[in-house]
C-alpha positions as CSV (number, residue, x, y, z in Angstrom):
1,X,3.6,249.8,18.1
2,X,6.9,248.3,20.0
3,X,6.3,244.9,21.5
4,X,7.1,245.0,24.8
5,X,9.6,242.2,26.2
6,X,8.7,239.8,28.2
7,X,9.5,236.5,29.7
8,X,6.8,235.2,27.8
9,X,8.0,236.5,24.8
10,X,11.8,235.5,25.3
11,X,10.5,232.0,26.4
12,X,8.5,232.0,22.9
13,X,11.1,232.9,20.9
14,X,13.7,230.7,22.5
15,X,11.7,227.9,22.3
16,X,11.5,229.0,18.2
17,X,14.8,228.5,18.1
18,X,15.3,225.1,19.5
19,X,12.4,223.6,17.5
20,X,14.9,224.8,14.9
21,X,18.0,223.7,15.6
22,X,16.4,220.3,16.3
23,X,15.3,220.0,12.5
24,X,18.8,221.2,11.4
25,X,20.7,218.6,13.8
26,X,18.3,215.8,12.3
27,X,19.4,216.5,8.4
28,X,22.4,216.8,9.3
29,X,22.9,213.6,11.3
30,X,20.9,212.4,7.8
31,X,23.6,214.0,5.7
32,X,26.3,211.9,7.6
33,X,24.3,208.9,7.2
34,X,24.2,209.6,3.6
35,X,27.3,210.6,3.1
36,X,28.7,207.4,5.3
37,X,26.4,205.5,3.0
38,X,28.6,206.9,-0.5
39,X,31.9,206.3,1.2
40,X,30.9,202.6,1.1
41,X,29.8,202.6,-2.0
42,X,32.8,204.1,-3.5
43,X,35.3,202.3,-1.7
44,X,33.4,199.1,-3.0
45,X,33.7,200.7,-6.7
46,X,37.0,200.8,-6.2
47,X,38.0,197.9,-5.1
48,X,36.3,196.1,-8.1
49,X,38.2,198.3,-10.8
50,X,41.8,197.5,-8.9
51,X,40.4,193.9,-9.8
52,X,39.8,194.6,-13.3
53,X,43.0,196.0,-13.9
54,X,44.6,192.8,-12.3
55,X,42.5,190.9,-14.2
56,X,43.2,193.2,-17.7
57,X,46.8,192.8,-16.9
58,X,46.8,189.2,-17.0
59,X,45.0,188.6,-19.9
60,X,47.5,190.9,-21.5
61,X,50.1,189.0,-20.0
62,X,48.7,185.6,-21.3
63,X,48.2,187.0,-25.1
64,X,52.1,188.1,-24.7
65,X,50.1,191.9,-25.6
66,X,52.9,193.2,-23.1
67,X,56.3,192.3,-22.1
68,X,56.2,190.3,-18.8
């Protein structure tokens, strides 16, 4: 039993295909956001251990723990 083609079944299986790519294009415009979301929150992170350190190094400084 072959299925015979037909516009009907092209436009059925095209429209398959879209319905699909729509859901993959909306996770992985989520996955940016997501990932855009982590970039933040490292880059924050980051920026509050370079302050510890400068803060560390001071106290050290102060309690003559290192050579100035």
């Amino acid at each position: 039993m072959s299925e015979k083609v037909t516009n009907e079944l092209i436009y059925e299986t095209l429209k398959r295909i879209q319905d699909t790519l729509a859901v993959h294009t909306q996770y992985h415009l989520e996955t940016k956001e997501r990932l855009g979301f982590l970039e933040q929150q490292y880059a924050s992170i980051s920026r509050r251990v370079d302050r510890i350190d400068e803060r560390l190094e001071r106290v050290e400084r102060r309690l003559d723990l290192v050579e100035a």
